[in-house]
C-alpha positions in Angstrom: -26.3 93.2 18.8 -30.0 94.5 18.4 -32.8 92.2 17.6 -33.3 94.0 14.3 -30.1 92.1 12.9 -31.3 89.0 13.8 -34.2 88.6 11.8 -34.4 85.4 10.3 -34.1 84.5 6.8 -35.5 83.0 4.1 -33.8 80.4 1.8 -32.2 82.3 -1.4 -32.8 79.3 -4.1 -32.2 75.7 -4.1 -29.1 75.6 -5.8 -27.0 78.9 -4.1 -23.0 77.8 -3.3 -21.7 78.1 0.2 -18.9 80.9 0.2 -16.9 81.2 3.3 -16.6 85.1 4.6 -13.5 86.0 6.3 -13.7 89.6 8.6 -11.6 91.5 10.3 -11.1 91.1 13.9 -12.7 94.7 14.8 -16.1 95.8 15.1 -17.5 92.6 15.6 -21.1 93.9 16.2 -20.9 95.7 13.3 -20.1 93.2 10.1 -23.8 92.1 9.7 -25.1 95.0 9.9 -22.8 96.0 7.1 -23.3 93.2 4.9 -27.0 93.0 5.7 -26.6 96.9 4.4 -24.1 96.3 1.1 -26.9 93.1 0.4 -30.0 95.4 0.1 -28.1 98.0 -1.9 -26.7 95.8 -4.2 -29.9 93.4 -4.4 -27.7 90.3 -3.3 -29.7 88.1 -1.4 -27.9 85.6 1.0 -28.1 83.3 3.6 -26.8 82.4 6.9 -27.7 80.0 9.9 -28.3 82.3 12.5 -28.9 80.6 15.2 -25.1 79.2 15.3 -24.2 83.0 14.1 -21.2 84.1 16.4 -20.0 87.7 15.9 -16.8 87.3 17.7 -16.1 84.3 15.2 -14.6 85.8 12.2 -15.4 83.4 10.3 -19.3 82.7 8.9 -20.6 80.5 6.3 -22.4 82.3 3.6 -25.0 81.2 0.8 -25.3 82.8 -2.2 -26.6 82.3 -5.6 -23.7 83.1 -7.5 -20.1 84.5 -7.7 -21.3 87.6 -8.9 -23.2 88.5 -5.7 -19.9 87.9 -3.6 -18.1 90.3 -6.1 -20.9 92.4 -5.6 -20.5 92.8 -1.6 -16.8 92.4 -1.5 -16.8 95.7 -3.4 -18.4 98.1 -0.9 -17.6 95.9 2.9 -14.7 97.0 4.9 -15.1 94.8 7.4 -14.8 91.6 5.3 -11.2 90.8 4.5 -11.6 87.9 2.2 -14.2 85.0 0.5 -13.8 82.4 -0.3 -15.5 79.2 -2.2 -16.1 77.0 0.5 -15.2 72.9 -1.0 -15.5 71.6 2.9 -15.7 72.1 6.8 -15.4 69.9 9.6 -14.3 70.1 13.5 -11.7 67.5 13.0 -9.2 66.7 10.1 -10.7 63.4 9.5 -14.2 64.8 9.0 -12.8 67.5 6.9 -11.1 65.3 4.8 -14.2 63.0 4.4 -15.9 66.2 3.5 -13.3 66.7 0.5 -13.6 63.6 -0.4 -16.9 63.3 -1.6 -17.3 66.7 -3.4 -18.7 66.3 -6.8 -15.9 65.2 -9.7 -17.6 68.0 -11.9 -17.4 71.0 -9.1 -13.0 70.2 -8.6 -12.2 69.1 -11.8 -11.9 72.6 -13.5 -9.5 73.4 -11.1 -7.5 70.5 -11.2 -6.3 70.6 -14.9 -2.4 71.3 -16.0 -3.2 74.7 -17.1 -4.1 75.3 -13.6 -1.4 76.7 -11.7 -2.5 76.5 -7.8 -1.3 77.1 -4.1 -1.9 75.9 -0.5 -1.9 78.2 2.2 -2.3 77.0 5.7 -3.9 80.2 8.2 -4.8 79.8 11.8 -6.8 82.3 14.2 -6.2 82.7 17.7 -2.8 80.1 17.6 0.5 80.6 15.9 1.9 77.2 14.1 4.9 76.7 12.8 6.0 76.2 8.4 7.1 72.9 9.2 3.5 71.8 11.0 1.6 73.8 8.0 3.6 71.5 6.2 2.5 68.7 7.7 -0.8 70.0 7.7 -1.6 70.3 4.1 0.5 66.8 3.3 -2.3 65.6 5.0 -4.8 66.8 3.2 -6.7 64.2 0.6 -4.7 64.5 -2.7 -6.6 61.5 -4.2 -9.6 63.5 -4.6 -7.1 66.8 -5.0 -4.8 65.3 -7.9 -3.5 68.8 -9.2 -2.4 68.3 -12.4 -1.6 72.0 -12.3 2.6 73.7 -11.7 2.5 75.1 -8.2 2.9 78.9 -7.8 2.7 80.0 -4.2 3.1 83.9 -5.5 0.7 84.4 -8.4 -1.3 81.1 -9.1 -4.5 80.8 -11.1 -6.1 79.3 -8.2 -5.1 79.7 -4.3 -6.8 77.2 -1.9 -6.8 78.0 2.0 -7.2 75.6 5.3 -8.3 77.3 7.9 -7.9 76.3 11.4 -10.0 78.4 14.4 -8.9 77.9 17.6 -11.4 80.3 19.4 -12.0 83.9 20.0 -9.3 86.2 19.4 -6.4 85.9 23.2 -8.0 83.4 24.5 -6.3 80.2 26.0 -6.6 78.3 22.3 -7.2 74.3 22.8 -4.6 71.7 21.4 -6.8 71.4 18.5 -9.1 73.1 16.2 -12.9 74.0 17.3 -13.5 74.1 13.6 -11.4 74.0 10.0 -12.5 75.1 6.4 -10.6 74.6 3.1 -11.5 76.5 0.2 -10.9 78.8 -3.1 -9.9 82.4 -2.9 -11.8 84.3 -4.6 -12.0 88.0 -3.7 -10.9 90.5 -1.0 -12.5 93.1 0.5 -12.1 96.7 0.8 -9.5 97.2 3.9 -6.9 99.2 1.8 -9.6 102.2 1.2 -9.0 102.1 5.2 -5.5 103.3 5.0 -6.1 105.5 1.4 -8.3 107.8 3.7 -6.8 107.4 6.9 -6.8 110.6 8.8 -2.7 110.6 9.3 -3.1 111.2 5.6 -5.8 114.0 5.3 -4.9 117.3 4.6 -8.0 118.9 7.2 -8.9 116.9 10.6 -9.9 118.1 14.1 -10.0 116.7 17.3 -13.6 114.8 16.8 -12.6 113.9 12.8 -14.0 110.3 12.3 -11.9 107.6 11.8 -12.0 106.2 8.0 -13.0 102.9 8.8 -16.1 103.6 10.8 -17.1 106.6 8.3 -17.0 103.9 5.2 -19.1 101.8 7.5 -21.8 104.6 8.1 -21.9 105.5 4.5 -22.8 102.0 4.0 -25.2 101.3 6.4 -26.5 104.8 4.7 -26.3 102.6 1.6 -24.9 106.0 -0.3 -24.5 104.7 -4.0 -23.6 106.8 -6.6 -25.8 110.7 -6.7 -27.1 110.1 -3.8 -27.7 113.7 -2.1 -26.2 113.3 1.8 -26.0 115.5 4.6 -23.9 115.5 7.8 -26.1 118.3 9.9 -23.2 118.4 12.5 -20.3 118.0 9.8 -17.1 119.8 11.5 -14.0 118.5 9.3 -16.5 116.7 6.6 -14.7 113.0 7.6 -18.0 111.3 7.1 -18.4 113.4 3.8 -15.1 112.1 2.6 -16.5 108.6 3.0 -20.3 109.0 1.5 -18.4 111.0 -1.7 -15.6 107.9 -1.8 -19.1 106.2 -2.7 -20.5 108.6 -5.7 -22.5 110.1 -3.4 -22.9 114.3 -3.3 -22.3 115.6 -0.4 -23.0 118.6 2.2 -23.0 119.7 6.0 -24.0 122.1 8.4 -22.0 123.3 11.7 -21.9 125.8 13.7 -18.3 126.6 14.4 -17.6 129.3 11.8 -14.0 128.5 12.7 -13.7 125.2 12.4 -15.4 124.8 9.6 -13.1 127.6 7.7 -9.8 125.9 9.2 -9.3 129.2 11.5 -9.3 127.1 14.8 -6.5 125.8 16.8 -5.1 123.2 14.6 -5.6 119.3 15.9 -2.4 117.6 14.6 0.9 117.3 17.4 3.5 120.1 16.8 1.4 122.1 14.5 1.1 125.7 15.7 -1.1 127.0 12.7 -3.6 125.5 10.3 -2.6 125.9 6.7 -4.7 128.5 4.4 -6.3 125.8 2.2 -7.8 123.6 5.4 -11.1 122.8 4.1 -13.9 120.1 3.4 -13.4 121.2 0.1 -9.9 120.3 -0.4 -9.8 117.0 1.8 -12.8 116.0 -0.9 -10.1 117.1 -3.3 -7.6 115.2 -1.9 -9.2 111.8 -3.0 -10.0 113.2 -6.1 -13.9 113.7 -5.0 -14.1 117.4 -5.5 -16.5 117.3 -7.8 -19.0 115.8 -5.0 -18.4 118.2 -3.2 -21.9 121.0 -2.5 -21.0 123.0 0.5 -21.1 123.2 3.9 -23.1 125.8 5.5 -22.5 127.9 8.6 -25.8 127.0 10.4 -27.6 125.8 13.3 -28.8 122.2 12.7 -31.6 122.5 14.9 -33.3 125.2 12.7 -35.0 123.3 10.5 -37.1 126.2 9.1 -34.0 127.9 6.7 -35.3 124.7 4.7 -37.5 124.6 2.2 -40.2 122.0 3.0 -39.1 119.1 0.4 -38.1 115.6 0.5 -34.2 116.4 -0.2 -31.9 114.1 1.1 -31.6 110.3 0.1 -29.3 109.7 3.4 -28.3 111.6 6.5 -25.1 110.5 8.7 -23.6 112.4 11.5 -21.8 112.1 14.5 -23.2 115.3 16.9 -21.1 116.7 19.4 -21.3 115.0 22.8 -20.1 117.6 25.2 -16.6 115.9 26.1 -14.5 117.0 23.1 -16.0 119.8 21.5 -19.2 121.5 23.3 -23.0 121.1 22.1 -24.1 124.4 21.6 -26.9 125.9 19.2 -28.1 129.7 18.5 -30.2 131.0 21.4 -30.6 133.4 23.9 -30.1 133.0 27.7 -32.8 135.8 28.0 -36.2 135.2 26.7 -36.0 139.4 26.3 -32.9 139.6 24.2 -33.4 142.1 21.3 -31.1 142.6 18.6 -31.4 146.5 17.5 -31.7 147.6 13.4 -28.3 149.0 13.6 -26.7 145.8 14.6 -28.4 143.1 12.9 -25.9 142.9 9.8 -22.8 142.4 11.5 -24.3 141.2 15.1 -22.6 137.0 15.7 -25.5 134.8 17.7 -25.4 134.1 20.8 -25.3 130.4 21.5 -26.3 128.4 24.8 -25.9 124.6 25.8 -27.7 122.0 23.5 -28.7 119.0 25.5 -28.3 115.9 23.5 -31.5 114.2 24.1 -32.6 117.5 22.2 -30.2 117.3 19.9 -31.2 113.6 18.9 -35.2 114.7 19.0 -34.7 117.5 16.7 -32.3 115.0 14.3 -35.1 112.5 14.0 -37.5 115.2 13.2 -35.6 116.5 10.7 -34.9 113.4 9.2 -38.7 112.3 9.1 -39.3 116.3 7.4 -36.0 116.4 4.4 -35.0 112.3 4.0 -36.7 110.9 1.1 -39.2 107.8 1.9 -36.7 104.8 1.5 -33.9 107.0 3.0 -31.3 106.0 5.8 -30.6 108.2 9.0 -27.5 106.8 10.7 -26.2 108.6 13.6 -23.6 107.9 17.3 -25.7 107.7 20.3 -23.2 107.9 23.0 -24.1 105.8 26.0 -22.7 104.7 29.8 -22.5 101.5 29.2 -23.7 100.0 32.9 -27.1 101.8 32.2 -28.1 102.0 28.8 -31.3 100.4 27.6 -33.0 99.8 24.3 -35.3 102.2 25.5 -33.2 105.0 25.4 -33.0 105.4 21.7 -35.5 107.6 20.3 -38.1 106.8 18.4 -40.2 108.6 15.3 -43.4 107.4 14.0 -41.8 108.1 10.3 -38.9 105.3 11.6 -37.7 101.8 11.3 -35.0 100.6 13.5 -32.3 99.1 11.3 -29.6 98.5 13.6 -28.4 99.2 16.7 -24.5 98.2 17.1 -22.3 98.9 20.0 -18.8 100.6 19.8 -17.2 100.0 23.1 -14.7 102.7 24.2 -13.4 101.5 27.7 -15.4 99.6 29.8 -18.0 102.3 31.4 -18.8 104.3 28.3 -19.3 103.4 24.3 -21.3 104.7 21.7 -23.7 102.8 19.2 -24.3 103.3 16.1 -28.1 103.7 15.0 -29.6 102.7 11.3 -32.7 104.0 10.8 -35.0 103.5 7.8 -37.8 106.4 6.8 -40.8 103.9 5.9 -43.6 106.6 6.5 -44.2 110.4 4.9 -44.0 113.5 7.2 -47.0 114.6 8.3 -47.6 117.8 10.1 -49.9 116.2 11.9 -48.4 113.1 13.3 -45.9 113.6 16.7 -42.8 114.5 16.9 -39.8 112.7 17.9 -39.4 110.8 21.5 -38.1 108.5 23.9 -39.5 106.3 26.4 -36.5 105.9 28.7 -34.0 109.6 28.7 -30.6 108.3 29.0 -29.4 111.9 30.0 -32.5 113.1 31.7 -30.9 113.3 35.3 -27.5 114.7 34.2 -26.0 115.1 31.0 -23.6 112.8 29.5 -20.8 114.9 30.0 -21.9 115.3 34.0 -21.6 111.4 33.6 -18.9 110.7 31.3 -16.3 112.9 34.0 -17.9 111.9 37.6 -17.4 108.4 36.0 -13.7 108.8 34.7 -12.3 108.9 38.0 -12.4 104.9 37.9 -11.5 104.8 34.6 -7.4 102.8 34.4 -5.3 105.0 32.8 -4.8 102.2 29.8 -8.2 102.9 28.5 -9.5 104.8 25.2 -11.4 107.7 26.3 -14.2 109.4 23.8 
């Protein structure tokens, strides 16, 4: 994880609750940056010890000052799968308990009236237990401070209470016991079923570098794309991470290159299929989620002509994914001649020729197009593809008009990921000031795609490939 989401923090108030925040096991680099993200959007402040912070834990202790601002992040993160008002925590069931027992009469009480239906559910990470042991587990549990006066109800019950039991990171050996336990109220889940609502197995237009939805969700977020916000994806082939900023009320268009693609004339993605349907389109995957309305356009151009824009402050957050060479090729409009010369009679109908974009071009011209059409206070979150054995901080580049947000890792096998980079305009373009750069070129003595294949020979045939 970069530095940048370690920052420390200051104390929200004096008399903030501590929630406990439950994530899914995926993405592990990624979940503070997301709620770090969802927190300044939605003005929730919170708090965290971060120097026992473990990303691979999926567990993490949370203050906030109210309910409200749990609601508040539970309703954009996809990475969280549950919170949960934490009554106690302890590494052994003995300290737990003590913990229970001297919560506050006042803070339980409302919870353990007859009106109060409740259940008990007993969840453990990294170790399967058996009913009868999570049986035993919560008959142990102190009901002389938990005296439910309340009818159990373990399907629909007014008030659910988990113990948590973590036995370590996810396959590895788990110990006999418990590193750590929790117990406390449900109160919320996340938003993992938008995962599956936009899945790409369900989306009417996909190609073979379509996002998945999860990730997309993410970017919009670290985007922080609320509702009209204007957002552009400059390299937007099937419009997947339009789908996700327009899921979030923002309004939406792209750029690309491939006239094809982008008109769903190509060679369709999807096994089996020998022809794309006639209504393949941005439009009508935006359409699909009934987001249509969101929906600008998408406009056959090359990205890295920034001058077919007027010079104004348009866009409240850009997110894209540019082509790394390996799937589909980087290309842009140029001219392998420095003498080509297109005649009168065939300018209207004569097709550009196009010629090999190097990506640490590619990312130069995206920062200074950023610093040029984002709005101050606007995000710019884009892939950086790396080899993993040689990438350095350094290798990002870098814009006077720029604040590194975040910088998280994506692992795709073990030689090469990708890393997603959050980047906050904090200064106004001036003509003046210099342009884009990088202190250390990741692809300056071949390209990634040079690397990517001369490095896949040692690559085990079990792994993920880009």
């Amino acid at each position: 994880m970069a530095a940048s989401t370690k920052s420390k923090m200051q104390p929200v108030c004096n008399t903030c609750r501590k929630y406990l925040f439950h994530f899914a096991s995926e993405h592990f680099e990624f979940k503070l940056a997301e709620l770090k993200a969802i927190a300044s959007l939605t003005k929730s402040e919170f708090k965290i010890n971060e120097e026992d912070y473990d990303e691979k834990n999926p567990f993490l202790v949370v203050e906030l000052p109210s309910e409200d601002h749990v609601h508040k992040l539970l309703s954009r993160s996809v990475l969280l799968r549950s919170v949960y008002e934490l009554w106690a925590e302890g590494k052994t069931t003995e300290e737990l308990n003590n913990n229970i027992r001297q919560l506050p009469s006042q803070f339980i009480s409302p919870y353990l009236q007859a009106d109060q239906s409740f259940g008990i559910r007993v969840e453990s990470f990294n170790k399967k237990i058996p009913q009868n042991i999570k049986t035993e587990k919560i008959k142990a549990l102190p009901f002389d401070v938990l005296d439910f006066q309340g009818k159990v109800d373990l399907n629909n019950a007014m008030n659910t209470f988990h113990l948590f039991e973590y036995y370590g990171y996810e396959c590895s050996k788990p110990p006999e016991y418990p590193f750590h336990l929790y117990f406390g109220r449900w109160i919320a889940g996340g938003q993992r079923d938008r995962i599956q609502d936009l899945h790409l197995q369900k989306r009417h237009f996909i190609g073979n570098t379509s996002m998945d939805a999860g990730l997309s969700l993410i970017m919009s977020n670290m985007a922080k794309v609320t509702n009209n916000s204007l957002v552009l994806d400059p390299f937007v082939g099937t419009g997947s991470l339009l789908v996700a900023a327009a899921h979030h009320g923002g309004y939406v268009m792209g750029t690309e290159l491939d006239f094809l693609l982008l008109h769903g004339q190509g060679k369709p993605s999807r096994y089996k299929q020998t022809k794309r349907a006639s209504d393949e389109s941005i439009r009508r995957n935006l359409e699909q989620y009934g987001t249509g309305s969101r929906y600008i356009d998408a406009i056959v151009g090359d990205s890295s002509k920034h001058d077919m824009w007027r010079p104004e402050t348009y866009f409240d957050a850009i997110i894209t994914d540019p082509p790394y060479g390996i799937r589909e090729p980087a290309k842009k409009i140029g001219a392998a001649s420095e003498q080509y010369i297109i005649s009168e009679e065939v300018k209207d109908i004569h097709i550009p020729q196009k010629v090999q974009y190097q990506l640490s071009d590619i990312f130069r011209d995206l920062l200074n197009f950023a610093a040029k059409y984002l709005r101050l206070g606007g995000r710019l979150v884009f892939w950086f593809p790396v080899i993993r054995s040689d990438y350095l901080e350094s290798n990002i580049p870098i814009h006077p008009s720029f604040q590194l947000i975040a910088n998280c890792q994506q692992p795709l096998n073990s030689k090469v990921a990708r890393r997603l980079i959050t980047m906050e305009k904090i200064h106004n373009f001036q003509e003046s000031s210099r342009d884009a750069s990088v202190d250390q070129d990741h692809y300056e003595d071949r390209s990634f795609r040079q690397r990517y294949f001369h490095q896949q020979k040692e690559f085990p045939k079990n792994e993920t490939k880009p």
